[in-house]
Structure formats: structure tokens, C-alpha cells
N, C-alpha and C positions, 0 to 999 in steps of 0.2 A: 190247246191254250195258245193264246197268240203271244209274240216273240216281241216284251217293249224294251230291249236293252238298245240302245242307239249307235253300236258297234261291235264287230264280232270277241268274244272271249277265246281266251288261251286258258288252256286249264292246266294247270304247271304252280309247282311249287315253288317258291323266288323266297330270300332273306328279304326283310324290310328291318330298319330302324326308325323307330316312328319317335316323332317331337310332338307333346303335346305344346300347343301355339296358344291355342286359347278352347277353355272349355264351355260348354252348354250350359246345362244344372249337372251339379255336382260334380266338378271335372276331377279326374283321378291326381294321386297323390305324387305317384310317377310321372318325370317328367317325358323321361325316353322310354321308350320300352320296343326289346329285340322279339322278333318272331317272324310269321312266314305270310305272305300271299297265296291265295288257296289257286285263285287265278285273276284274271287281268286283262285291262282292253284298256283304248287308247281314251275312256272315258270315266273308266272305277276303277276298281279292285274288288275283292274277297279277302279280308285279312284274318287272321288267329292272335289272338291276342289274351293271354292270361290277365288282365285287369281289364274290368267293363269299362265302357268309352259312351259315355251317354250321346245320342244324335245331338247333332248340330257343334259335337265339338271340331275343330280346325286342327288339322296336323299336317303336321311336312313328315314326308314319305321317302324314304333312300329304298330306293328298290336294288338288287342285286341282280342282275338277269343272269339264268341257273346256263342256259350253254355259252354265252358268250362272257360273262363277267365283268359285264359292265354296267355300272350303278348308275341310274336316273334317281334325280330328287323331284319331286311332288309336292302340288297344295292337297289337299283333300277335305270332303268336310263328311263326318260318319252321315251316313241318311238312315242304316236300321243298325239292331244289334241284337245278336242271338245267345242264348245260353247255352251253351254245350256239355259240360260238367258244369253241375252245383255252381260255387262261386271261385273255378279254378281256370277255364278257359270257356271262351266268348269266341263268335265269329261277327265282324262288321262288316258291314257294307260300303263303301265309301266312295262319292264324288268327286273329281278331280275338279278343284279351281283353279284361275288363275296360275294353270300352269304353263312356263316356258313355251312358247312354239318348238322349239328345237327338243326340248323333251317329247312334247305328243309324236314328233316326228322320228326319232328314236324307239320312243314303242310300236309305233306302228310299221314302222322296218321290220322291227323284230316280233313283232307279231306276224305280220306278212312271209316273212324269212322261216318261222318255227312250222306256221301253217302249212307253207309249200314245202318244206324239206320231210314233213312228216306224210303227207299225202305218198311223195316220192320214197321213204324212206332211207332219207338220207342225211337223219339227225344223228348228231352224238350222244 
């Protein structure tokens, strides 16, 4: 199967606090909701998220990076959404817009940084 992500993924667990901005159909009831990144590049994410998030809704994304501990904020817009349990926990997929230059350029340090120190093994 050919490879359409348009930049390499980090598969790593990371905190997010997500804002719902503006929703699609039906946007959830929650405005914030805490959970995790399943993984990440300097163009999506992977999220977890206990309340469905219909495509096309807009969120700002506080991401926590798990070695270094430093929080990047995010536009995002979901593009799919998965079921995972019943109606308990959801996985999305999600776009980054109009985000910061100095944010893509902070993940992608720390993308670059996780991927070479793990080749080398030389993470925390």
C-alpha cells in the first residue's frame, strides 16, 4: 500500500487539551476536552478522545511533548473519526491549519530529535 501521509509520523503518546472552536454537524457539548495523541507529525495527529468529534469540526490543540515537556498550541480541523468502544472512546484524525510557523517548527525539531535519538538509542 502506498505511503499518502505528507510527513514522517512519531508514534508516541503526548497529553492534548483540545478546544472545541467551531463545530461541523452536530458539534459536541464539551467545550475542552483532556486526552492523549496516539501519534503526530508536523502535519496531523492521531487523537483519543472520549466524546465523538464530527469531521470538519475546528479545534486548537495544546499538545504536551512526553520527553521534553513542552506544550505547542495547534489549529486542527478532524478529517475522519473512529469508534473504538460503543459510545465511550473515539480515535480522530486530524489536520493542522493555519498553524504558527514557529509551532510546525518546534514539532518538527522534536520529531527529528525523537527519531534520531531512538535509531541511536539515546532517549529518555
Amino acid at each position: 500500500m502506498e505511503e499518502r501521509r505528507r510527513a514522517p509520523r512519531l508514534k508516541e503518546d503526548n497529553e492534548v487539551t483540545i478546544t472545541v472552536v467551531s463545530g461541523g454537524k452536530n458539534p459536541p457539548k464539551e467545550k475542552i476536552i483532556y486526552n492523549r495523541s496516539k501519534d503526530i507529525s508536523v502535519s496531523g495527529a492521531r487523537i483519543q478522545a472520549h466524546i465523538f468529534l464530527p469531521v470538519d469540526t475546528l479545534l486548537q490543540i495544546e499538545i504536551t511533548l512526553k520527553t521534553v515537556r513542552q506544550m505547542i498550541t495547534v489549529l486542527g480541523k478532524v478529517k475522519w473519526i473512529k469508534i473504538i468502544y460503543g459510545d465511550e472512546a473515539y480515535e480522530a484524525g486530524v489536520e493542522f491549519v493555519n498553524t504558527p510557523a514557529d509551532a510546525i517548527k518546534k514539532l518538527e525539531d522534536y520529531i527529528s530529535w525523537k527519531q534520531n535519538c531512538t535509531k541511536l538509542k539515546t532517549c529518555s
